[in-house]
DRENTORKOL-137714 format. One record per residue (C-alpha): residue number from 1; chain; x, y, z. Coordinates in Angstrom, 2 decimals. Layout:
// residues N
<atom><i>NUM</i><ch>A</ch><u>X</u><v>Y</v><w>Z</w></atom>
...
***
This chain:
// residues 272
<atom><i>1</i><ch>A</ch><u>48.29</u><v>51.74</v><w>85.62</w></atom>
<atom><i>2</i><ch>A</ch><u>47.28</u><v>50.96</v><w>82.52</w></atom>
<atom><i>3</i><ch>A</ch><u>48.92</u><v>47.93</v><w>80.60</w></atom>
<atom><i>4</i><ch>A</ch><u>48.21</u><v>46.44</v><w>77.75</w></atom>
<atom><i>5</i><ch>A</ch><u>46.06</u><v>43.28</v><w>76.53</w></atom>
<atom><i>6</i><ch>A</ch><u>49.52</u><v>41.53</v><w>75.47</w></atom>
<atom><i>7</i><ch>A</ch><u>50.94</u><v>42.57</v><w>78.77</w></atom>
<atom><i>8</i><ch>A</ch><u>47.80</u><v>40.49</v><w>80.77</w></atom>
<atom><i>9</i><ch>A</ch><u>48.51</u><v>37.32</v><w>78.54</w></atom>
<atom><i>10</i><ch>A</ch><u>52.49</u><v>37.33</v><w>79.31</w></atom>
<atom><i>11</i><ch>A</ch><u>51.40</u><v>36.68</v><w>83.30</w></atom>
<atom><i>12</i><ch>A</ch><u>48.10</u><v>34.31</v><w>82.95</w></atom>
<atom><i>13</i><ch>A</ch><u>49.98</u><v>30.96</v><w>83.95</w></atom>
<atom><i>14</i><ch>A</ch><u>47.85</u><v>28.67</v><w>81.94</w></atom>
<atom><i>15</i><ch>A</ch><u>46.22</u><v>29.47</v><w>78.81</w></atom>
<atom><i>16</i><ch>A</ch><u>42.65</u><v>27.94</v><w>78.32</w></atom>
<atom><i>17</i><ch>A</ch><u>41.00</u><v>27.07</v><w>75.10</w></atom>
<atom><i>18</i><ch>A</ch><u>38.26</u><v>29.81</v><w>74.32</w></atom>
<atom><i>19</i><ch>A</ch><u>35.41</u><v>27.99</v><w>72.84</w></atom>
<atom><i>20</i><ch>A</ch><u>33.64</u><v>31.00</v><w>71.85</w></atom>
<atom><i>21</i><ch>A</ch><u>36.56</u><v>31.92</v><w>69.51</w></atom>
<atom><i>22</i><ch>A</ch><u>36.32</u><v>28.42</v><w>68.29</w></atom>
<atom><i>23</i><ch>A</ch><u>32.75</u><v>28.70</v><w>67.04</w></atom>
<atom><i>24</i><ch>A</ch><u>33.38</u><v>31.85</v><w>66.33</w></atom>
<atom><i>25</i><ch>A</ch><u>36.33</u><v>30.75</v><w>64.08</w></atom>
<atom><i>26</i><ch>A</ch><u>33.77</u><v>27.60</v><w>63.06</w></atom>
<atom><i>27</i><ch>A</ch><u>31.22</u><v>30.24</v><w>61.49</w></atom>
<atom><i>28</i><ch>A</ch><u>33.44</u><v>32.27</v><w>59.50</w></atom>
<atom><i>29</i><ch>A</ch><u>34.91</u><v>29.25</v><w>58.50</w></atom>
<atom><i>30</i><ch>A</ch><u>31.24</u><v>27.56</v><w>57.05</w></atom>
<atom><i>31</i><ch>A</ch><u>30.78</u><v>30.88</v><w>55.74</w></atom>
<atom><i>32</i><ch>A</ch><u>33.92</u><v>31.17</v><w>53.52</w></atom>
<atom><i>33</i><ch>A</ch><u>32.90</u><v>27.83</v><w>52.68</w></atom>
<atom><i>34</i><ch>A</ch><u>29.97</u><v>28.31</v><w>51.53</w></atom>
<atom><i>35</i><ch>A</ch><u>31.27</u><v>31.19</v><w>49.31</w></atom>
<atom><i>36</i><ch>A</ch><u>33.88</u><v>29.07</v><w>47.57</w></atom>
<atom><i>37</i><ch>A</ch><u>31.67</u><v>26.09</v><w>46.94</w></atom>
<atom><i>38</i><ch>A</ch><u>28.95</u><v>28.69</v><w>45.27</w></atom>
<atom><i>39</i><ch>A</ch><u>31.87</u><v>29.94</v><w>43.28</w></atom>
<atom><i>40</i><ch>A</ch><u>32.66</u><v>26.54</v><w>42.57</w></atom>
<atom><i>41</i><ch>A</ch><u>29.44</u><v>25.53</v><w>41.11</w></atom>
<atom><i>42</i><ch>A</ch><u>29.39</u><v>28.58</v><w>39.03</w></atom>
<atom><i>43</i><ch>A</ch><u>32.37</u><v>28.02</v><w>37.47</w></atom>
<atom><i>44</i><ch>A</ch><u>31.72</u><v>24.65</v><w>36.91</w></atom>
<atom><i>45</i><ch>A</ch><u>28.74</u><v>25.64</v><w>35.01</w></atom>
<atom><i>46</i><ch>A</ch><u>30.16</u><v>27.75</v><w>32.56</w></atom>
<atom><i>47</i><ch>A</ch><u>33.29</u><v>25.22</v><w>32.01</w></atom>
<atom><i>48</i><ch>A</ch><u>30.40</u><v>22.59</v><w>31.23</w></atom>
<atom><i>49</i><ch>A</ch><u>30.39</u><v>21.53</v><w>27.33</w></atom>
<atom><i>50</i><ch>A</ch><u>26.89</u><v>19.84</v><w>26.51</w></atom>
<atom><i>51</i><ch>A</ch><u>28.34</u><v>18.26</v><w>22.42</w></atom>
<atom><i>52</i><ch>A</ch><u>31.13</u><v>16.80</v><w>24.47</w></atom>
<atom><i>53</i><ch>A</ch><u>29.50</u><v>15.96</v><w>27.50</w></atom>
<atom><i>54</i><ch>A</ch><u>31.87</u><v>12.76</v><w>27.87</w></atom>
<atom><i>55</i><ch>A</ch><u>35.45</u><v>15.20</v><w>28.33</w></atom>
<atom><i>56</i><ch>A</ch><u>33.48</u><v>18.06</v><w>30.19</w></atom>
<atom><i>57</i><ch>A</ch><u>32.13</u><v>15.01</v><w>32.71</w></atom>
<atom><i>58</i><ch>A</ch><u>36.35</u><v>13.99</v><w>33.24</w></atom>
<atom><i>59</i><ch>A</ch><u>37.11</u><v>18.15</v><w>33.55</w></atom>
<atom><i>60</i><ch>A</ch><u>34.82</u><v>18.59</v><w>36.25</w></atom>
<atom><i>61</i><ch>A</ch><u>35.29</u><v>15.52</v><w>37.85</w></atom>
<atom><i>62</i><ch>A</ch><u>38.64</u><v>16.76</v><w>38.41</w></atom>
<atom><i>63</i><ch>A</ch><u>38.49</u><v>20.33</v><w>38.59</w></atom>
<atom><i>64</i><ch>A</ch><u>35.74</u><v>19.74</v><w>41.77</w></atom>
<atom><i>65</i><ch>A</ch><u>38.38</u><v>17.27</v><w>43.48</w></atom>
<atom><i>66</i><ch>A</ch><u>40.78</u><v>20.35</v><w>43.62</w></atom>
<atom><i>67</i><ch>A</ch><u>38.24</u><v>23.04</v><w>44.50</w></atom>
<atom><i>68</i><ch>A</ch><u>37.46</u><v>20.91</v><w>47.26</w></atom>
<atom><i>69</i><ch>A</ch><u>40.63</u><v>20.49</v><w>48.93</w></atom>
<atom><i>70</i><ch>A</ch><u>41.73</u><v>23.95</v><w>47.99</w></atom>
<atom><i>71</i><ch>A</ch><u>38.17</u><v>25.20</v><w>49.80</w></atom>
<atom><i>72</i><ch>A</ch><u>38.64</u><v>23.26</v><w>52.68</w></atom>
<atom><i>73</i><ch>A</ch><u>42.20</u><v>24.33</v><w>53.18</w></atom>
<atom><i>74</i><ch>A</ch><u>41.64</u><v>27.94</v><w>52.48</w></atom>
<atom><i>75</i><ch>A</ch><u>38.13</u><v>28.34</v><w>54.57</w></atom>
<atom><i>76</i><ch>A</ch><u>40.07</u><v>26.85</v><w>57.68</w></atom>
<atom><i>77</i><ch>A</ch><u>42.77</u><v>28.67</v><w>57.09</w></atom>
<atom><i>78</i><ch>A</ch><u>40.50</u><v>31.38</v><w>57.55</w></atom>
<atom><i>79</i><ch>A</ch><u>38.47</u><v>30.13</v><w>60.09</w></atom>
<atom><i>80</i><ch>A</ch><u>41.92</u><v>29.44</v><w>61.99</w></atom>
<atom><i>81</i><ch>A</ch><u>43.19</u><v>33.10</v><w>61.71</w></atom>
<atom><i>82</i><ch>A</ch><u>39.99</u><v>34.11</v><w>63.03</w></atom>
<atom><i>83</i><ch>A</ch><u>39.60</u><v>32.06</v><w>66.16</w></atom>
<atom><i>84</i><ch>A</ch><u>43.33</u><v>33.06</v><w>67.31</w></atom>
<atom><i>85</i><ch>A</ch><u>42.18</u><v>36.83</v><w>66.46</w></atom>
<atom><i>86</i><ch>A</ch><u>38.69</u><v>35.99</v><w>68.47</w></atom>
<atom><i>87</i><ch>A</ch><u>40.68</u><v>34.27</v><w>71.44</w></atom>
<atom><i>88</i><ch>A</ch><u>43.15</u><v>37.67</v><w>71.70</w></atom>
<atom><i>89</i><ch>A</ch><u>46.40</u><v>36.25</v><w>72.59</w></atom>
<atom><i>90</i><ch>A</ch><u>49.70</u><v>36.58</v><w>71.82</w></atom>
<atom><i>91</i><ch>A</ch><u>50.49</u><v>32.50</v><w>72.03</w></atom>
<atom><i>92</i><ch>A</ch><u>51.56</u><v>30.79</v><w>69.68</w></atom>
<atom><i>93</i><ch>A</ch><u>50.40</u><v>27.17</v><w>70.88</w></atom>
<atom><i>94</i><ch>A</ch><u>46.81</u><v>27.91</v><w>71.87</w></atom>
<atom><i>95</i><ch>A</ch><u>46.77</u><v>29.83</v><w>68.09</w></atom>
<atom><i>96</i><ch>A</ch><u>47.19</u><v>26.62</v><w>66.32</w></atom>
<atom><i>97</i><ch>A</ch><u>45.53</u><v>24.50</v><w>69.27</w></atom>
<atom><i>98</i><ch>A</ch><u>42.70</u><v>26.67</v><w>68.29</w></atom>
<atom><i>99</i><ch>A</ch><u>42.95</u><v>26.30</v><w>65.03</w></atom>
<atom><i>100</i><ch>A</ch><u>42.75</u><v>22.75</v><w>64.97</w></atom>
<atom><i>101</i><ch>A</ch><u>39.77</u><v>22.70</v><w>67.08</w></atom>
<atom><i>102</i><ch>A</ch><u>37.96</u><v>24.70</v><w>64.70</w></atom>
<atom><i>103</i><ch>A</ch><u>39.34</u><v>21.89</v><w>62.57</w></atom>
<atom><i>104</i><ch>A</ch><u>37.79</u><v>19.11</v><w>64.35</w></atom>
<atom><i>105</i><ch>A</ch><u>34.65</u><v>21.18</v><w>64.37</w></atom>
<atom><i>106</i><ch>A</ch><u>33.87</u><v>21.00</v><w>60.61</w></atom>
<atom><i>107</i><ch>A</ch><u>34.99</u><v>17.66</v><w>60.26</w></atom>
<atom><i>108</i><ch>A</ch><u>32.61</u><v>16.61</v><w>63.29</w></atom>
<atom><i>109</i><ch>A</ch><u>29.71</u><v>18.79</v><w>61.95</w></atom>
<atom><i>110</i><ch>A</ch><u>30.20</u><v>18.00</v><w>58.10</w></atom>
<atom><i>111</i><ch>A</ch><u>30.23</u><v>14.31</v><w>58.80</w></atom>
<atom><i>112</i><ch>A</ch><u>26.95</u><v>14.39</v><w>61.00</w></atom>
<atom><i>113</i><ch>A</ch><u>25.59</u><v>16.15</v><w>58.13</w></atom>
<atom><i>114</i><ch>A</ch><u>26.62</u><v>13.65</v><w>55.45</w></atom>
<atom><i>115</i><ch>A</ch><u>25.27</u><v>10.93</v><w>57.79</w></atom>
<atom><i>116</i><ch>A</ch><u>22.12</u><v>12.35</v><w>58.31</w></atom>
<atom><i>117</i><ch>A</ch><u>21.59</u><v>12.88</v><w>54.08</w></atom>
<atom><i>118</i><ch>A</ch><u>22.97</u><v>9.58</v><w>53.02</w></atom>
<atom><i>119</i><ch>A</ch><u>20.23</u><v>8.25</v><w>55.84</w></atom>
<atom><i>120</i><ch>A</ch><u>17.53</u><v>10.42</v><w>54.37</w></atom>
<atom><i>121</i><ch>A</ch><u>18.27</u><v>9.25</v><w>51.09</w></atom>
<atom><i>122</i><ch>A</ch><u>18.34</u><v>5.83</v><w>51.78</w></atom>
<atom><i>123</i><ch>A</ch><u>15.09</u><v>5.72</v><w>53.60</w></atom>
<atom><i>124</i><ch>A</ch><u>13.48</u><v>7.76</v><w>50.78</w></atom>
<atom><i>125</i><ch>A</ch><u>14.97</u><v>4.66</v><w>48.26</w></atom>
<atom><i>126</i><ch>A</ch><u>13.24</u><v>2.19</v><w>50.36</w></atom>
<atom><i>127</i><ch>A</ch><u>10.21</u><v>3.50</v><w>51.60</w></atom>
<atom><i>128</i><ch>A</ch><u>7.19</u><v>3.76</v><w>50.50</w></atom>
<atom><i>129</i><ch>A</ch><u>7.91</u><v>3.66</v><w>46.81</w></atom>
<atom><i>130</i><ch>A</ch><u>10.73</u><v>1.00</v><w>47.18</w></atom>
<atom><i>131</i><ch>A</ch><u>9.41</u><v>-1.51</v><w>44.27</w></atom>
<atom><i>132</i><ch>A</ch><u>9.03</u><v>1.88</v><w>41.95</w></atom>
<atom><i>133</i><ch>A</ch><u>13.08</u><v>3.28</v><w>43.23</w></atom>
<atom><i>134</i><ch>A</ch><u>14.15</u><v>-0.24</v><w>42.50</w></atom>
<atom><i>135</i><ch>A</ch><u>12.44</u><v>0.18</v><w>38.98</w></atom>
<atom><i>136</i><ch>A</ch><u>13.75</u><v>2.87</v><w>38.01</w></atom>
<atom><i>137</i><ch>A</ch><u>17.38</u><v>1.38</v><w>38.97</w></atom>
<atom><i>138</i><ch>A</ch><u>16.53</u><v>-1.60</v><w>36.91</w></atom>
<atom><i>139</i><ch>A</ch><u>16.06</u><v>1.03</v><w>33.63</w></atom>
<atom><i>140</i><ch>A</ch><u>19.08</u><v>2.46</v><w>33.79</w></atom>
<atom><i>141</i><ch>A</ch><u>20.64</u><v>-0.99</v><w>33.48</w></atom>
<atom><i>142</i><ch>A</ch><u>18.95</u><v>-1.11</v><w>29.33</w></atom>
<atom><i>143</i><ch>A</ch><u>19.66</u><v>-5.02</v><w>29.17</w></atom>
<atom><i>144</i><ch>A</ch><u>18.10</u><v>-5.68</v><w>32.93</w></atom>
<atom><i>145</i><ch>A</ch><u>14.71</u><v>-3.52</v><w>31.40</w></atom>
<atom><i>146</i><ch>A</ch><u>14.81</u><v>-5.73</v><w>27.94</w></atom>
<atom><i>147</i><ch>A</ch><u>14.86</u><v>-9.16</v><w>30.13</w></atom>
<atom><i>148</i><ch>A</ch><u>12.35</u><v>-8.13</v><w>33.00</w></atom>
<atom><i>149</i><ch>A</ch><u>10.07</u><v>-7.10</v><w>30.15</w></atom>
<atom><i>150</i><ch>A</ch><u>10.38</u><v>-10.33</v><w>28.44</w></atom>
<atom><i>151</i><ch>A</ch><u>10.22</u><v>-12.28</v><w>31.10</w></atom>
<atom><i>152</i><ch>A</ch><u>7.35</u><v>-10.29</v><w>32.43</w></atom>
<atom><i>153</i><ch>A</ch><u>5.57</u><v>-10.83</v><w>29.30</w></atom>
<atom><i>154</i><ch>A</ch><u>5.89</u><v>-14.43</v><w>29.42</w></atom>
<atom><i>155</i><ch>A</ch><u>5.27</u><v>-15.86</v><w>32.49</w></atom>
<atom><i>156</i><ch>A</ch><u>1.63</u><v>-13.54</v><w>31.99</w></atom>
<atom><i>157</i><ch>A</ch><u>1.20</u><v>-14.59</v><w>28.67</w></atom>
<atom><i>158</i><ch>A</ch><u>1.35</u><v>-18.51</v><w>29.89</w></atom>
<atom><i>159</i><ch>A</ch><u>-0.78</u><v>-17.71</v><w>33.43</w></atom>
<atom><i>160</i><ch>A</ch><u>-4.37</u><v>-16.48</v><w>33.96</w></atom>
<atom><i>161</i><ch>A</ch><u>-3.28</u><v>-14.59</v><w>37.02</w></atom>
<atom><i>162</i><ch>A</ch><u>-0.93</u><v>-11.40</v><w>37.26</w></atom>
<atom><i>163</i><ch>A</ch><u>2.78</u><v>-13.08</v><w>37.35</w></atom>
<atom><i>164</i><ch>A</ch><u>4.37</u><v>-13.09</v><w>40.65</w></atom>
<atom><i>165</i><ch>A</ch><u>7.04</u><v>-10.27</v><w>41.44</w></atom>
<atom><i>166</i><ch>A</ch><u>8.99</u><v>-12.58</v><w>43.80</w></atom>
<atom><i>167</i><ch>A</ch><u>9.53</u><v>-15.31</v><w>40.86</w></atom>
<atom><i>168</i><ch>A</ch><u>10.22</u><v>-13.04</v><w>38.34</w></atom>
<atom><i>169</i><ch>A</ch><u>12.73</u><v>-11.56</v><w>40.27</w></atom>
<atom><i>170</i><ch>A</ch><u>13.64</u><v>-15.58</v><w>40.94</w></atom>
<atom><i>171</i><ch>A</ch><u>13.99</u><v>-16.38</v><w>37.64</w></atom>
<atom><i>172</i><ch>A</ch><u>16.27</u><v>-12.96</v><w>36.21</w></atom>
<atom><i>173</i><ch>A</ch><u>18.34</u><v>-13.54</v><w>39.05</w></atom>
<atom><i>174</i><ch>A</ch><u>18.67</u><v>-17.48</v><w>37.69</w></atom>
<atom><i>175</i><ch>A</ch><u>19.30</u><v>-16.13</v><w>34.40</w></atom>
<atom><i>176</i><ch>A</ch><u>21.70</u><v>-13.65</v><w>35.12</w></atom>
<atom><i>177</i><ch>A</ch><u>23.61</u><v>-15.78</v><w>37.26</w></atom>
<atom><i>178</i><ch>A</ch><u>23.76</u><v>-18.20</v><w>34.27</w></atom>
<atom><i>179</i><ch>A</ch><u>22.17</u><v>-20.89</v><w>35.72</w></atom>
<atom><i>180</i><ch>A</ch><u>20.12</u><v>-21.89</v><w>33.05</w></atom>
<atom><i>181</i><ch>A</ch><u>18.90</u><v>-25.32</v><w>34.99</w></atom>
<atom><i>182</i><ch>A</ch><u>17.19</u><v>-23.32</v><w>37.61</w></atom>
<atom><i>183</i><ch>A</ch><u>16.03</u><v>-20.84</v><w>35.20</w></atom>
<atom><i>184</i><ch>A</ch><u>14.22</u><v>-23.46</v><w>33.24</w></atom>
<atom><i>185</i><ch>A</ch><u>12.50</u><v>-25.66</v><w>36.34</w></atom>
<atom><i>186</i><ch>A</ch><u>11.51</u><v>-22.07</v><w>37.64</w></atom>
<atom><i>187</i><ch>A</ch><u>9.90</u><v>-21.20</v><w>34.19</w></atom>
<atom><i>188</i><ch>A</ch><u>8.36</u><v>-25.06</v><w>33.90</w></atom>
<atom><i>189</i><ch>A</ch><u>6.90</u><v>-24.89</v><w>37.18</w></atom>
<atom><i>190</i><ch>A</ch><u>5.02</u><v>-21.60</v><w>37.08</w></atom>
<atom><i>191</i><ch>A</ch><u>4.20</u><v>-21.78</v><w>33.06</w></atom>
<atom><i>192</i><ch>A</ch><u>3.88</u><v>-25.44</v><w>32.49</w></atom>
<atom><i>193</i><ch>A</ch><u>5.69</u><v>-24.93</v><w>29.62</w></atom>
<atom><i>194</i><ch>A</ch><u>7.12</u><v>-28.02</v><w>27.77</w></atom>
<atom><i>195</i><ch>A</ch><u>10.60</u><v>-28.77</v><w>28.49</w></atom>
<atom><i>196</i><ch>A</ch><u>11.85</u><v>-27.97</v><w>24.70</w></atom>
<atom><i>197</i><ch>A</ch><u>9.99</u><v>-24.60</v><w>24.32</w></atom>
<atom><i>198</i><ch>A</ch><u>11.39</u><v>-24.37</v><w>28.62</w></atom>
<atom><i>199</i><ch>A</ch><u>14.83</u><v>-24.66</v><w>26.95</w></atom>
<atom><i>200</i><ch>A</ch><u>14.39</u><v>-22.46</v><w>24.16</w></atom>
<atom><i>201</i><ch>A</ch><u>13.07</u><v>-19.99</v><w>25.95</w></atom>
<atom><i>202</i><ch>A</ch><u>15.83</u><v>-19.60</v><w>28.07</w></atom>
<atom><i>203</i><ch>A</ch><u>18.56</u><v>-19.90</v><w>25.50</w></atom>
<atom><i>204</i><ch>A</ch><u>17.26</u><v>-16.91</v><w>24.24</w></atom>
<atom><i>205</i><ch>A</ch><u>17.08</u><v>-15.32</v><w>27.10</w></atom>
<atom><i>206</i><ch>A</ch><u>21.02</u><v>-15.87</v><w>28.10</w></atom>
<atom><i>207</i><ch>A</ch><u>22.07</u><v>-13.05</v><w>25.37</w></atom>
<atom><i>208</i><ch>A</ch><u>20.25</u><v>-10.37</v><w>26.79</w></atom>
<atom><i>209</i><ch>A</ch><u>21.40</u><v>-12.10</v><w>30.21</w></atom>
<atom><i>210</i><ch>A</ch><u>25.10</u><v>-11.91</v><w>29.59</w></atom>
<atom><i>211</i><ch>A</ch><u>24.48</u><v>-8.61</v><w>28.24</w></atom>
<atom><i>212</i><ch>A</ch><u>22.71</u><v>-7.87</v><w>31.78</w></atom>
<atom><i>213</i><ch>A</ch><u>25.74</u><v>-9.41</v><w>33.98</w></atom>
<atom><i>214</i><ch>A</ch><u>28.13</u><v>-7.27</v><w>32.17</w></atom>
<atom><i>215</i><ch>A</ch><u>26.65</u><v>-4.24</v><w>32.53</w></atom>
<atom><i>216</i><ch>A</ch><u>26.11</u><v>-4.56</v><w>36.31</w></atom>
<atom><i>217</i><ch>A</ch><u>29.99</u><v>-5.63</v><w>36.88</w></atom>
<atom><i>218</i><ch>A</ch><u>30.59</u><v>-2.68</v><w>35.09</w></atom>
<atom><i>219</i><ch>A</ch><u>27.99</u><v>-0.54</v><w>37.48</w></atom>
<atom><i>220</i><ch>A</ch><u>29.89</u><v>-2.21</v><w>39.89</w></atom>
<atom><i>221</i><ch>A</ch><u>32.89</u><v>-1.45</v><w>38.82</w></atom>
<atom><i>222</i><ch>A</ch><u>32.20</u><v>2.51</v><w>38.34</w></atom>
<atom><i>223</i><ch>A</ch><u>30.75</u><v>2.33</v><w>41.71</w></atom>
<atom><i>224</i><ch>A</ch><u>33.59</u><v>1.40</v><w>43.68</w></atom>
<atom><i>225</i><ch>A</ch><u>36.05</u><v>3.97</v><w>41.71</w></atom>
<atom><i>226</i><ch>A</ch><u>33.95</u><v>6.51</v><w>42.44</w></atom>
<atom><i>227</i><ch>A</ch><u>33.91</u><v>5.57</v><w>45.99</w></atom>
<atom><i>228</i><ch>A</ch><u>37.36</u><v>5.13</v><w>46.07</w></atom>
<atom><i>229</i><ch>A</ch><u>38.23</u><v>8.77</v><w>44.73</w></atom>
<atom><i>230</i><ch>A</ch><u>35.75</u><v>10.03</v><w>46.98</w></atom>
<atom><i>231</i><ch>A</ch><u>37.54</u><v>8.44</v><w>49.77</w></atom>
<atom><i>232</i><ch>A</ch><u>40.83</u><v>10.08</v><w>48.90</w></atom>
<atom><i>233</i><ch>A</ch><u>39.00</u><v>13.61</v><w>48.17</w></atom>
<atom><i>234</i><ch>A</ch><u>37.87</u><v>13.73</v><w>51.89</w></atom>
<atom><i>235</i><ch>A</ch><u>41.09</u><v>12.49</v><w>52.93</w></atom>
<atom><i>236</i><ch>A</ch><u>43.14</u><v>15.01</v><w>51.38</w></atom>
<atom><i>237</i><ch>A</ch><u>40.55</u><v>17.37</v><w>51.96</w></atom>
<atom><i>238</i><ch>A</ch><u>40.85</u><v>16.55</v><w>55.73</w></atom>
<atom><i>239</i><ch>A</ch><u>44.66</u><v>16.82</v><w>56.13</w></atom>
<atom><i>240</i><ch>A</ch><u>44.61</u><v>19.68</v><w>54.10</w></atom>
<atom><i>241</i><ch>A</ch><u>42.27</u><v>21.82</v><w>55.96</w></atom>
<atom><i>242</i><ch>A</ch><u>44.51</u><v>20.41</v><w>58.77</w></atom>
<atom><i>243</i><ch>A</ch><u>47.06</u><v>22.21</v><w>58.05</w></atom>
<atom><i>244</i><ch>A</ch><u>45.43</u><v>25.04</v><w>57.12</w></atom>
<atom><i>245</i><ch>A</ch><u>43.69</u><v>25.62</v><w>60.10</w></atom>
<atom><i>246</i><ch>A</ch><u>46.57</u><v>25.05</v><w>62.90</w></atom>
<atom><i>247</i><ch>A</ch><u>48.72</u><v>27.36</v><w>60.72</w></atom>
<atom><i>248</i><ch>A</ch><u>45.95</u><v>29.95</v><w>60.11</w></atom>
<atom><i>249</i><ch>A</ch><u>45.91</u><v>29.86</v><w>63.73</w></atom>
<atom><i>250</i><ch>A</ch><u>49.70</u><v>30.17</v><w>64.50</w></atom>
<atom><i>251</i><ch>A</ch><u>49.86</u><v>33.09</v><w>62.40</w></atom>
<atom><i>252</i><ch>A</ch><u>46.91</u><v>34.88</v><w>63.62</w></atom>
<atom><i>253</i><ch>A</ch><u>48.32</u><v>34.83</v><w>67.33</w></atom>
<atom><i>254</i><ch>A</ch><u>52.22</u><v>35.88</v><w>65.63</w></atom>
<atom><i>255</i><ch>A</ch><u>49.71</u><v>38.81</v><w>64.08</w></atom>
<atom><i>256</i><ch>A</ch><u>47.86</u><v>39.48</v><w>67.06</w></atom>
<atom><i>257</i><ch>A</ch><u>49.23</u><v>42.97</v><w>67.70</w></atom>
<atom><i>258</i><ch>A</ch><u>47.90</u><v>44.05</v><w>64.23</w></atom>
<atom><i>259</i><ch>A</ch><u>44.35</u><v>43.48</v><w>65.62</w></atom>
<atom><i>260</i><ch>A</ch><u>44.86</u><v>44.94</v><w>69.36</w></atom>
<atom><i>261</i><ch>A</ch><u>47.45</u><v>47.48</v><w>68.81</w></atom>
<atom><i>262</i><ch>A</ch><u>45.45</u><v>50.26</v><w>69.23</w></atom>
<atom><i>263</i><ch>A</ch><u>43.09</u><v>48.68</v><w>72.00</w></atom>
<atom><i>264</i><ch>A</ch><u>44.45</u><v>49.47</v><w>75.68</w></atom>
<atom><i>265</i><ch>A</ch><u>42.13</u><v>47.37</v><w>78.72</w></atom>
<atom><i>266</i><ch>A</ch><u>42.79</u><v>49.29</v><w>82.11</w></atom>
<atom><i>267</i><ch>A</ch><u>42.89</u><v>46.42</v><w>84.99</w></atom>
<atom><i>268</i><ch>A</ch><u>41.10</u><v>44.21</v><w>82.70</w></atom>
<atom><i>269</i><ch>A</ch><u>41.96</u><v>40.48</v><w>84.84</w></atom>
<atom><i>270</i><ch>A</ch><u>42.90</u><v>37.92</v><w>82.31</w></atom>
<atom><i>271</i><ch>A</ch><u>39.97</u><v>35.04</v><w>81.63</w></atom>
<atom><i>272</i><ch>A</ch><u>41.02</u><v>31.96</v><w>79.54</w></atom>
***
């Protein structure tokens, strides 16, 4: 006789979770993903003003924290309705279980991938052109560029040999520190220098120094905000696609019959 799929799942006495439907879910998911980031990075494109690069920097800045959370939420969602459609049955419990598996999925597969990048990146910053990365962080810090020049300039104009990296590092790090009595025995000992001209040197040095501390507290500063906001984007982002994904679930096994309705499976014995 036949019955229907529906029929087999009202007499299995313990529902199993379906790990195809889960990947399954887990790819349509990445895919719709992928869509909606694309889309995102388009938009942001056109929305991008270059003569007021300063406000279009703040719009986007803002406008990507909400695509993200509304992509994660909506691709899970997705992905969610998908896996309960994959898995077949009419439960509502193994829907959302299986939606928040597909859930736990992303988040474990989109953090390996983060880890693995930020570890790529940081190997690439330190090795082998770590003295040129560090360089070119130095420049973007103006003031830090105008002292290691100077500094550079004087500790080779005052030795025969090329000055040493490690106390020229040594002595910007003395000066930016403001501790102009190690800056001057550093600059005696490896110049020679007289104490007065020792002295003046360094007092006008501690300017561009001051100038230098500043503008790493406020690097500093920008760094951790930006952390920070990160931080709540891929928290929000998590709990959103959260909740997505076990409802996106729960509602594809309430709409299971829409998918199956017309599908009949003749002595078909239920597998979990």
């Amino acid at each position: 006789m036949a019955t229907t799929y529906s029929s087999a799942i009202a007499i299995d006495p313990l529902a199993q979770m379906r790990w195809s439907a889960v990947f399954a879910g887990w790819f349509v998911a990445t895919g719709i993903a992928i869509l909606l980031y694309g889309a995102g990075i388009a938009l942001g494109f056109t929305a991008f003003n270059p003569h007021n690069a300063e406000a279009a920097a703040k719009g986007l800045g803002i406008g990507t924290i909400i695509w993200m959370i509304l992509t994660w939420a909506a691709s899970l969602f997705v992905g969610g309705l998908f896996a309960s459609w994959f898995d077949g049955r009419a439960d509502d419990t193994m829907g959302s279980l299986h939606g928040i598996t597909v859930w736990g999925v992303a988040m474990t597969a989109s953090t390996l991938w983060l880890a693995l990048t930020l570890g790529q990146l940081s190997h690439e910053h330190k090795a082998p052109h770590g003295d040129r990365a560090g360089a070119t962080a130095m420049v973007d810090n103006e003031p830090m560029a105008v002292l290691r020049t100077d500094v550079h300039r004087t500790l080779g104009s005052q030795r025969e040999n090329r000055p040493d990296s490690q106390t020229e590092k040594a002595l910007i790090a003395a000066l930016v520190a403001g501790h102009t009595d190690t800056a001057r025995a550093i600059l005696i000992a490896q110049t020679e220098m007289p104490t007065d001209a020792a002295t003046m040197r360094v007092n006008t040095w501690l300017p561009v120094a001051n100038a230098t501390r500043d503008q790493l507290k406020s690097d500093a500063d920008r760094l951790k905000h930006y952390a920070a906001v990160g931080m709540l984007t891929l928290l929000l982002s998590g709990l959103a696609g959260l909740i997505a994904a076990a409802f996106g679930g729960w509602m594809g096994s309430r709409h299971i019959h829409r998918i199956y309705h017309l599908r009949r499976y003749e002595g078909r014995p239920f597998r979990g």
